[in-house]
Phi, psi and omega in degrees: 000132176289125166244122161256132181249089213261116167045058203266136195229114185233171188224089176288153213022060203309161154075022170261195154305318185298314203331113144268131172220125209266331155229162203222080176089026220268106174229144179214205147206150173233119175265124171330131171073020145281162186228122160226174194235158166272093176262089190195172191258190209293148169084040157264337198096033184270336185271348172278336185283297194297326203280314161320336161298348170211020156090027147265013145233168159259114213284169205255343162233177142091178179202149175252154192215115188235130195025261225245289203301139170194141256215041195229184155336319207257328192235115171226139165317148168295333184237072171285351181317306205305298198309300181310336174252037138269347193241120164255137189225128165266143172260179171271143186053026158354299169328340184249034160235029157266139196251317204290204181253333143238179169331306204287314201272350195261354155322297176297331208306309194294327170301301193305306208302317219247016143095009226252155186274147197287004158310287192301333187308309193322309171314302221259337182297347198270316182300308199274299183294357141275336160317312201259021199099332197247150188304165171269348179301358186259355188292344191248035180248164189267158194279350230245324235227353172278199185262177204268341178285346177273318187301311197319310198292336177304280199294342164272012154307271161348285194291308190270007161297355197267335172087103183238184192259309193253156173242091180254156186225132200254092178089002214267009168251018176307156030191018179278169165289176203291326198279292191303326180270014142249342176289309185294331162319307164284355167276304172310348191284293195262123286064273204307298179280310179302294189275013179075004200297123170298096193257140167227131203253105165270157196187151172242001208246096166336286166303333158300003201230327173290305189268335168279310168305130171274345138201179230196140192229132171255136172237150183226163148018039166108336204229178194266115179249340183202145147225142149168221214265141173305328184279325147264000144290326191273022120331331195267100185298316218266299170323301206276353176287325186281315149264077187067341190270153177248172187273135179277144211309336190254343173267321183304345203255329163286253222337322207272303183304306180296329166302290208293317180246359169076019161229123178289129186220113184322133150259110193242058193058018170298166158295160194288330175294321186300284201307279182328333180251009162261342152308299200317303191317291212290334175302309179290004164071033155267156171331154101353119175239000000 
């Protein structure tokens, strides 16, 4: 599904005393089946942002336009029901918002809710529980009683049983080790390519925005401060300084490497190995390949 944010304004407690305003004139496109990451530091308006993706705000100017659906003051789909089980949103920390008494029933839930039959709920948990990884032997156990990288897999279990088109993910390595959070990176990854899926990546994490994203939106205050391909933005060092953000630790180590020897080496999602042996090449004084 395509999202478009066309001159989008959003104003919390608006016309009060209180009155915020968290986003201000916000226009982009998200092309169906893209991964993009979402960037900025806290109070930019990424989370004001996510909520608009499946209309629990609404902009206060402006118009959101998600495949067919579109989204202003003045126009709310008739079936936001609809809307909401095509955009699935992992939150930060997911786990906690599981309830039930086993796997299986806390999987369905999100299914059931979205009207879909327990013939098909049955189909898609046999689908969804080698997707996120975990045995199926694991469905009659309480989500309680797993490690906490297992439950998290539970609960993205859920969101993608409902089967939506877009996916977003808010955050969705807070608080894992450095291993857990790459394995769900990596899932959500090949997630992303197998089902076609339109992925947005909310994120503090550079390098995860760096290795996964196929393009990449920086927010400041509200507003759009940098867009394009990740390998030219996190480059611009002096820009991403002015507001809080660092340059990620593998483009600081090529920039640094091109001062010192005058050879430049693109970074184009290689590997950490990938890279080292295109350094070697170039110290030892072979071609560059």
């Amino acid at each position: 599904m395509d999202i478009t944010f066309e001159n989008v304004t959003y104003i919390y407690q608006h016309n009060t005393p209180f009155e915020h305003k968290a986003l201000e004139n916000l226009s982009f496109h998200i092309e169906s089946g893209s991964f993009v990451a979402v960037v900025g530091h806290t109070g930019s308006g990424k989370s004001t942002l996510i909520s608009h993706l499946n209309g629990l705000s609404i902009p206060t100017k402006g118009k959101v336009r998600i495949g067919d659906y579109s989204l202003s003051k003045e126009h709310k789909p008739g079936d936001m029901k609809e809307l909401r089980s095509r955009v699935g949103v992992v939150f930060q920390y997911p786990e906690h918002q599981l309830f039930e008494e086993t796997v299986e029933k806390d999987i369905a839930f999100g299914p059931e809710n979205f009207g879909v039959s327990e013939r098909e709920i049955k189909k898609r948990i046999q689908e969804v529980i080698p997707a996120v990884g975990l045995p199926e032997s694991m469905l009659e156990r309480s989500p309680f009683d797993l490690s906490g990288g297992q439950m998290r897999r539970v609960a993205i279990a859920g969101v993608l049983a409902v089967k939506p088109d877009v996916l977003v993910l808010d955050e969705p390595t807070a608080g894992l080790d450095p291993r857990g959070q790459k394995e769900i990176m990596d899932m959500f990854y090949r997630l992303h390519k197998e089902q076609g899926l339109t992925t947005i990546l909310v994120t503090h994490s550079m390098e995860d925005a760096l290795k996964y994203a196929d393009h990449v939106m920086i927010l400041n205050k509200g507003t759009k401060y940098l867009e394009g391909k990740p390998e030219d933005v996190f480059i611009q060092k002096e820009a991403l300084n002015q507001v809080q953000l660092d340059v990620p630790e593998i483009v600081q180590f090529l920039i640094s490497f091109e001062q010192k020897f005058k050879t430049a080496i693109p970074y184009q999602k290689q590997s950490v190995e990938e890279i080292a042996r295109q350094v070697q090449r170039v110290v030892i004084g072979d071609e560059l390949l």
